[in-house]
C-alpha positions as CSV (number, residue, x, y, z in Angstrom):
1,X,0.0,0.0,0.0
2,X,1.0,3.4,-0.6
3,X,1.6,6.0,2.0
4,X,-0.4,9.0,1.8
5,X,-1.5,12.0,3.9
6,X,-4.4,13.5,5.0
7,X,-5.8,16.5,7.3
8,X,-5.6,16.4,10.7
9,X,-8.7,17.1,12.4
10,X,-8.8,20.4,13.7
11,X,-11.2,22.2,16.4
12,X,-14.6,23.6,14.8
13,X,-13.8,27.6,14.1
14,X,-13.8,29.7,17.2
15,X,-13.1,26.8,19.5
16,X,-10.7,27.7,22.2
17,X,-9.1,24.6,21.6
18,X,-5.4,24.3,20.1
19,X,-4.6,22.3,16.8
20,X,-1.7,20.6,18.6
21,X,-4.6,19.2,21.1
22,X,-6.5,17.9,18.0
23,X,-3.6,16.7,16.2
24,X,-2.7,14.9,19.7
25,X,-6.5,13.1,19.2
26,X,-6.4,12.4,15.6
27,X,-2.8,10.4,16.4
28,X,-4.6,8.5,19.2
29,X,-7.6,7.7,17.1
30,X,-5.0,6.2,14.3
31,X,-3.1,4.3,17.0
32,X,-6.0,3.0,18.5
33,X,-6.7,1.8,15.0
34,X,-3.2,0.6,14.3
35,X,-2.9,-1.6,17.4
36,X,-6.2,-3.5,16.7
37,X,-4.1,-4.3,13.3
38,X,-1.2,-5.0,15.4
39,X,-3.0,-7.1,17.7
40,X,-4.5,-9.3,14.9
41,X,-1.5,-10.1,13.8
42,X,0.5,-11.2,16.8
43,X,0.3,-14.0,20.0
44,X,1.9,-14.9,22.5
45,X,3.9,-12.1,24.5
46,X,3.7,-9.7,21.4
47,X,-0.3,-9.9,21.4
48,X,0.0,-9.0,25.4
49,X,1.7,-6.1,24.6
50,X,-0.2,-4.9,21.5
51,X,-3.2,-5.2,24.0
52,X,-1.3,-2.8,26.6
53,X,-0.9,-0.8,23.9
54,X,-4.0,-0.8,22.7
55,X,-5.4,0.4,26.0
56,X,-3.1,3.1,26.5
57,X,-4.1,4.8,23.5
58,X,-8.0,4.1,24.2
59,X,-6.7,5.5,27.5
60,X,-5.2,9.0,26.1
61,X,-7.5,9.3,23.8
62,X,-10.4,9.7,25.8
63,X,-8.6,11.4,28.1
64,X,-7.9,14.2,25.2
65,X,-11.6,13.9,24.0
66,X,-12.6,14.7,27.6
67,X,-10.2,17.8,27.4
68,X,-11.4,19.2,24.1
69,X,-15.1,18.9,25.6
70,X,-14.2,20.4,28.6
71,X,-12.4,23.2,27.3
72,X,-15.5,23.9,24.5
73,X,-14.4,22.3,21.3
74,X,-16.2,19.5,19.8
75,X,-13.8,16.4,19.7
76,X,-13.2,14.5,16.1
77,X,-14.5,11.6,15.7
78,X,-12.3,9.1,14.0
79,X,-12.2,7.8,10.7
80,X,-14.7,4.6,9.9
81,X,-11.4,2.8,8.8
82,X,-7.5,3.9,8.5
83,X,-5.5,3.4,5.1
84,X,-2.0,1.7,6.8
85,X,1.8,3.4,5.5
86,X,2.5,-0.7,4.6
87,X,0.8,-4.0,4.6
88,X,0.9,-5.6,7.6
89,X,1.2,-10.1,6.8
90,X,3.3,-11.3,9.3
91,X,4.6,-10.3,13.5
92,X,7.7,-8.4,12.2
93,X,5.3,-6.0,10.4
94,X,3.2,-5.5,13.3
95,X,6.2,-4.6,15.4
96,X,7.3,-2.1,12.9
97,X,4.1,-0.8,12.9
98,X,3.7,-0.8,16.5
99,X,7.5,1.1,15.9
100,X,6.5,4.1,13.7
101,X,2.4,4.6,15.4
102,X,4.6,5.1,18.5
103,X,7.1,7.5,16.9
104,X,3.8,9.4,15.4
105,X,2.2,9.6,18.5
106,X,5.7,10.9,19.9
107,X,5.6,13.5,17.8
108,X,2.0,14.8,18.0
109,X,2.7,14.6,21.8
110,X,6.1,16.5,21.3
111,X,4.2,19.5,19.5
112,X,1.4,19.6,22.1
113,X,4.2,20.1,24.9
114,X,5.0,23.8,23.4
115,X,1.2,24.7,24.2
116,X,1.2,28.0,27.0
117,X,-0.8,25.7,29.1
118,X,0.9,24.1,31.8
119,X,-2.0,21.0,33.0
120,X,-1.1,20.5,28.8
121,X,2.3,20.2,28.5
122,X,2.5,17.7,31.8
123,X,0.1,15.4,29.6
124,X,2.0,15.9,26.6
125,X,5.2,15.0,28.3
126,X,3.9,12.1,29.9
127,X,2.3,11.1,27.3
128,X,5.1,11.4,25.1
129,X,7.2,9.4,27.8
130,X,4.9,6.3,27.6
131,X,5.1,5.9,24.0
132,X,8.9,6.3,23.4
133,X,8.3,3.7,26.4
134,X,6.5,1.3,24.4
135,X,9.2,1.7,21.5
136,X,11.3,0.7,23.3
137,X,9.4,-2.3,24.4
138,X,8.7,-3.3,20.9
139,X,12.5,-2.8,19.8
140,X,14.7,-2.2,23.1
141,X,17.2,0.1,20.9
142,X,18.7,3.8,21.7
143,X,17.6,5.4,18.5
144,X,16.6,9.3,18.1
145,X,18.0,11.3,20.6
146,X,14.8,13.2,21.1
147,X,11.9,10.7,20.1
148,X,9.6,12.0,17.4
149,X,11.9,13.7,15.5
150,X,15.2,12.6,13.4
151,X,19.0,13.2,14.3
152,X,19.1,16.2,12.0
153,X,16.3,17.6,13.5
154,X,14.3,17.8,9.7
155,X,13.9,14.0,9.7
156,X,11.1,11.6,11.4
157,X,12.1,8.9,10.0
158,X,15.4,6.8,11.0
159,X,15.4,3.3,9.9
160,X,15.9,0.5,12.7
161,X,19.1,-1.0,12.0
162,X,18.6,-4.5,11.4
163,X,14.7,-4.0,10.8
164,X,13.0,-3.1,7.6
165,X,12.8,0.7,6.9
166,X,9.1,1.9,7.3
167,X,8.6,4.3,4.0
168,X,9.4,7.6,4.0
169,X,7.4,10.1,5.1
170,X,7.5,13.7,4.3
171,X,8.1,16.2,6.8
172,X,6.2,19.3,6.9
173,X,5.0,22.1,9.1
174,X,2.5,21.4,11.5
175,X,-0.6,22.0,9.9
176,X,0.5,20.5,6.8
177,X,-0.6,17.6,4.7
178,X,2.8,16.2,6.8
179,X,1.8,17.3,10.1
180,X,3.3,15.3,13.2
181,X,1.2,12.5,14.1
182,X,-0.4,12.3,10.6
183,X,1.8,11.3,8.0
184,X,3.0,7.7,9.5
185,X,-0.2,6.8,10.8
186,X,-2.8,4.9,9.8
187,X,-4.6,7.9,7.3
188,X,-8.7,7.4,6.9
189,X,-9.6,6.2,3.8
190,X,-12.8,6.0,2.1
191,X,-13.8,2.8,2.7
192,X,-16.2,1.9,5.4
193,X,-15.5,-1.3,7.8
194,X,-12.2,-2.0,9.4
């Protein structure tokens, strides 16, 4: 399958809620998605910890729904189904899945730390900290100084050594076709059903 981008939801007009905060739920809604993917296509100890994974991001993502409401913005709803950036057939491409949703998420959550509000930036970091958490657990390996975002600062995308390299993704401003949390993850697609 081919990798493609789409908009990240963004607050209805007037909202006093960020983009970064939507951007932050539209990752969670893809890696919710993602991990059920995952999860179908593992056993064993790797299926245990798609499932953990899985309910963190159920987790964060209601807990950034909640937020949006709260602070009057109308939450987006996710896609009916998520185009993935690669086929997943076997475990290994669940893991590297699993790999790049949590570098996504890591960046959406990296963006939303810059926000003026403080209550924000301690979820953002925390939630930041979990993912590059579960990285790890999927591929226990030191990679990007500062998760989310490539050694030369431009880049998102370093490949594993020893693993497949996910495709390439574009880097953009936030906003962008390419925004952070976006580009990597699973992207709706037209097609109803999952």
């Amino acid at each position: 399958m081919t990798e493609t981008s789409a908009e990240p939801a963004r607050a209805p007009t007037g909202a006093p809620v960020g983009d970064a905060l939507g951007r932050a739920l539209s990752a969670e809604h893809a890696a919710v998605y993602a991990y059920g993917v995952i999860g179908g296509k593992t056993s064993g100890a790797l299926l245990r910890r798609a499932t953990a994974g899985f309910d963190a991001h159920r987790a964060r993502r209601d807990q950034l729904r909640a937020l949006i409401s709260q602070r009057g913005g109308t939450p987006a709803e996710p896609g009916p189904t998520y185009r993935l950036p690669f086929e997943v057939r076997r475990p290994a491409d669940a893991v590297r899945l699993a790999l790049l949703v949590e570098q996504r998420v890591t960046t959406a959550y990296l963006e939303l730390a810059a926000d003026r509000d403080p209550a924000l930036r301690r979820i953002a970091a925390l939630a930041a900290q979990e993912c590059a958490t579960r990285a790890y657990g999927w591929q226990p390996k030191i990679g990007d100084p500062f998760p989310g975002m490539g050694r030369d600062g431009a880049d998102v995308d370093v490949p594993a050594q020893g693993a497949e390299s996910p495709p390439a993704a574009s880097s953009g401003p936030a906003g962008s076709a390419g925004a952070p949390g976006q580009e990597a993850q699973p992207e709706p697609s037209g097609e109803d059903g999952q």
